[in-house]
N, C-alpha and C positions, 0 to 999 in steps of 0.2 A: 503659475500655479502647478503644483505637482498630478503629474496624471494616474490616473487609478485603472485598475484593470475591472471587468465587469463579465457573468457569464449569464448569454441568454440563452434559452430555450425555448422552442416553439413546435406544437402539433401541425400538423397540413392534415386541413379537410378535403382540400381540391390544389392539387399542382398542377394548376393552369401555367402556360407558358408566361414567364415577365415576374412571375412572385418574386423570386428574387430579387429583382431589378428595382423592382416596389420598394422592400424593404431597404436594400442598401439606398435607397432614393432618399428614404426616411433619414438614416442612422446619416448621408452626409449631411442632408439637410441641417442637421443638428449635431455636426461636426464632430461623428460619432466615430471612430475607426474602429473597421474589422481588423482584427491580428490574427485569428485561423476563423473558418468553419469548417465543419462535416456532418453527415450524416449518420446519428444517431439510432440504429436500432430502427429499421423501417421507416415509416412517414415522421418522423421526427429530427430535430435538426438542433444543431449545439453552436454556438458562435463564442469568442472569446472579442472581448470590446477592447476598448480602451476611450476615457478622457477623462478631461479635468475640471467635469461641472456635474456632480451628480443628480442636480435639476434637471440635465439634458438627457438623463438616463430615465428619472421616475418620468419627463413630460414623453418621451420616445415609447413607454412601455403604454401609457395610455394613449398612443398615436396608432399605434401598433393592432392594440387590444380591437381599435372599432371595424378591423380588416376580418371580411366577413368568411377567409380562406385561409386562415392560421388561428390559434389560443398560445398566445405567451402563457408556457408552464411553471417557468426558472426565470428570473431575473436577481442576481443578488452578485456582489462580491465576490468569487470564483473560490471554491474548495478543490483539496487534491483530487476528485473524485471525478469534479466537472470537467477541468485540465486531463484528465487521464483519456477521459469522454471523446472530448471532441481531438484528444490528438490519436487516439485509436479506434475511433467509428461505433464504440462499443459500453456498455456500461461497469464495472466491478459489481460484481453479484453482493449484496451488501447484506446479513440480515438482519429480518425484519423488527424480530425484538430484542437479541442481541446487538444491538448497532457499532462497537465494536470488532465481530466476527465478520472478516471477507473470503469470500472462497472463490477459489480459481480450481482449473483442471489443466492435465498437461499440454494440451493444444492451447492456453492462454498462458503458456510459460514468458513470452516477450511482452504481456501486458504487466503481469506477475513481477518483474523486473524491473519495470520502468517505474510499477509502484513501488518498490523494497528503495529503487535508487532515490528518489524523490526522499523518501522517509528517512534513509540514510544523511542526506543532505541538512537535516535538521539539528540544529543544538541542542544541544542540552541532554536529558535523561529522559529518556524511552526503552520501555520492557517490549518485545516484541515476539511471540507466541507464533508457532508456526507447526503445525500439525500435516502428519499425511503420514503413510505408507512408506515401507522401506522401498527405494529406487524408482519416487517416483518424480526427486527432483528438487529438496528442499534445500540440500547446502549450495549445490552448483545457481540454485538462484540466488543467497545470497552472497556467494563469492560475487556474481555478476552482478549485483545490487549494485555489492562495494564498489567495482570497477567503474560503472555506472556515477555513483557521488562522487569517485576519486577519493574515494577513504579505502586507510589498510585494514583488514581483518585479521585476527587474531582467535586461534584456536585454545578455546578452553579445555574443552573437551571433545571428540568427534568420532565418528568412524568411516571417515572420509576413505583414506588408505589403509590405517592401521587403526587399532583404539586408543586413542590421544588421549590419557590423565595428568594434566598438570596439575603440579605442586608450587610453581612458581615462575613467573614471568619477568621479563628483562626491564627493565627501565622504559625502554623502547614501545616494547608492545605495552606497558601499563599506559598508553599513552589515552587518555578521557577521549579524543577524536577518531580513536580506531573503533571498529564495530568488532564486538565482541561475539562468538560463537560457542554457546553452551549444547550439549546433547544432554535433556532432560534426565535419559536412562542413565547414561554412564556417568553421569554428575550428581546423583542421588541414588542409584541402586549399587552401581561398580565403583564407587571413590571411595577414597582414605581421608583420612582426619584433615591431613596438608591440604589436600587438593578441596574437602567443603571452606576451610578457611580461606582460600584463596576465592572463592566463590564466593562468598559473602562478601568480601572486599571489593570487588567488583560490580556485586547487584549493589554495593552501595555510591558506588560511583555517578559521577554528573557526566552520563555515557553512554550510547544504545548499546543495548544486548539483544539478541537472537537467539531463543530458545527454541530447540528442536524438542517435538515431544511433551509440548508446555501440560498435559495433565497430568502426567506421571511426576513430572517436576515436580506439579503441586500438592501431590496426594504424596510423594517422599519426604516432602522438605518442610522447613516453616512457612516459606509462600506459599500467598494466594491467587485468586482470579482477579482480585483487586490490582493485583501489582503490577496486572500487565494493562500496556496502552492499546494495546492493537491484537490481536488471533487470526491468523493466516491460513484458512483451508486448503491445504493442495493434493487433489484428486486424481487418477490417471482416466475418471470419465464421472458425470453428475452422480452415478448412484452408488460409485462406490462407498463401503462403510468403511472407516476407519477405524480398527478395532488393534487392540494392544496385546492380548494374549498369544497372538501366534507368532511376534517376532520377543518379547521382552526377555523371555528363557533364554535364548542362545539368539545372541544380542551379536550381529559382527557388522558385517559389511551393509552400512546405511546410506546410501545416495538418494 
C-alpha cells in the first residue's frame, strides 16, 4: 500500500517534560512515522507524518485529542504552507480575505525563496503577481526561485541591469518549462506593438509567469486580478506602503 504524507498540528498548554515522548509513543504505536518536526511560532508545534492507512491517522488524532496538555489544531493532508511551516519554524503571513495575497518582508527573503522555488516546481500554467518597492528584492528572489526548482528564466521584460524590451525570443527560451519574467511597468507603459504581442503569447502559454508590479499590469493591459494564481507582498519592513507614483515617472533601476 502506498504511503501518504500527513501534517499535524498541535497547541501545548503545559510542556511538562516526556510530551514528547507521549506523543511519538502514540504516532509508533500506530506505526505512524515522523519525517520532520518544529516549532511553530511559540507553544505550537508542526510535524510532517507519513503512512499508509489513513484509519491510523483519523484513530491517532482522537488518541491524541483526550491528552489533557496539547489540542490537535491541523491534521489533514499537508499544503505548501504547512511544508513551508515546519521546515522554517515560521508561518507565510497569508491574508485574511484575500487568500490568494502572501506577504513577506526583507528579513524573510530565504523563506520567500523556498516558497517561489516550491511554486516554480509545479506544472502546468500559473500567473504569479509579485508586488513591492523598487530594491527591495523582487527579481533576485525569483532568479533564486529558479535556481531553487532548477528551471531556467527568461527575461521579458526588466530593469534588472538595463531596461529589457523584448520583441521576440529564441526557440530555446519559448521553452513552456522556463519561468518567465514580466515587469508590469515596462511591458504596458514602455513597450511597442512587437513586444505586447510577444506578451500575449506567452500569458497564453501552459507556463509560469512572474509579474513584477502585477497592478499596474492590470490597470494597463487587458488583464485581470482573476488571472493571477498567487500575489506576492515584498516589504523591506510590515508597515511599509507600497505605493506607485514615486517610481512609475522615471522608471530605471528595479531590484
Amino acid at each position: 500500500m502506498e504511503s501518504n504524507q500527513w501534517y499535524m498540528e498541535y497547541k501545548i498548554h503545559k510542556n511538562r517534560p516526556g510530551l514528547l515522548g507521549d506523543i511519538a509513543s502514540v504516532l509508533g504505536m500506530l506505526e505512524v512515522n515522523i519525517l520532520t518536526i518544529n516549532g511553530v511560532e511559540g507553544q505550537t508545534r508542526g510535524m510532517l507524518l507519513e503512512t499508509d492507512d489513513e484509519e491510523k491517522i483519523i484513530l491517532m488524532g482522537k488518541m491524541l485529542n483526550k491528552m489533557k496538555n496539547i489540542t490537535v489544531t491541523a491534521l489533514r493532508p499537508p499544503k505548501l504552507v504547512d511544508i513551508l511551516a515546519v521546515r522554517h519554524g515560521r508561518y507565510i503571513d497569508r491574508d485574511s480575505d484575500d487568500r490568494k495575497t502572501f506577504r513577506f518582508t526583507r528579513d524573510e527573503l530565504g523563506l520567500l525563496v523556498d516558497f517561489l522555488g516550491e511554486l516554480f516546481k509545479r506544472e502546468g500554467n500559473q500567473v504569479i503577481g509579485l508586488r513591492g518597492m523598487p530594491r527591495v528584492g523582487k527579481t533576485e528572489s525569483i532568479i533564486a526561485g529558479s535556481v531553487c526548482a532548477m528551471k531556467r528564466w527568461t527575461f521579458v521584460s526588466s530593469t534588472l541591469l538595463r531596461q529589457t524590451i523584448r520583441s521576440q525570443l529564441s526557440e530555446d527560451e519559448m521553452n513552456s518549462n522556463n519561468i518567465f519574467i514580466i515587469d508590469g511597468i515596462v511591458s504596458t507603459i514602455r513597450s511597442n506593438e512587437r513586444h505586447y504581442q510577444l506578451l500575449q503569447d506567452i500569458m497564453g502559454m501552459d507556463s509560469t509567469k512572474v509579474i513584477e508590479h502585477p497592478d499596474i499590469f492590470v490597470r494597463e493591459s487587458e488583464y485581470s486580478y482573476e488571472d493571477f494564481d498567487i500575489i506576492i507582498e515584498l516589504r523591506n519592513n510590515p508597515d511599509e506602503e507600497i505605493v506607485y507614483d514615486t517610481f512609475t515617472g522615471s522608471y530605471s533601476d528595479d531590484l
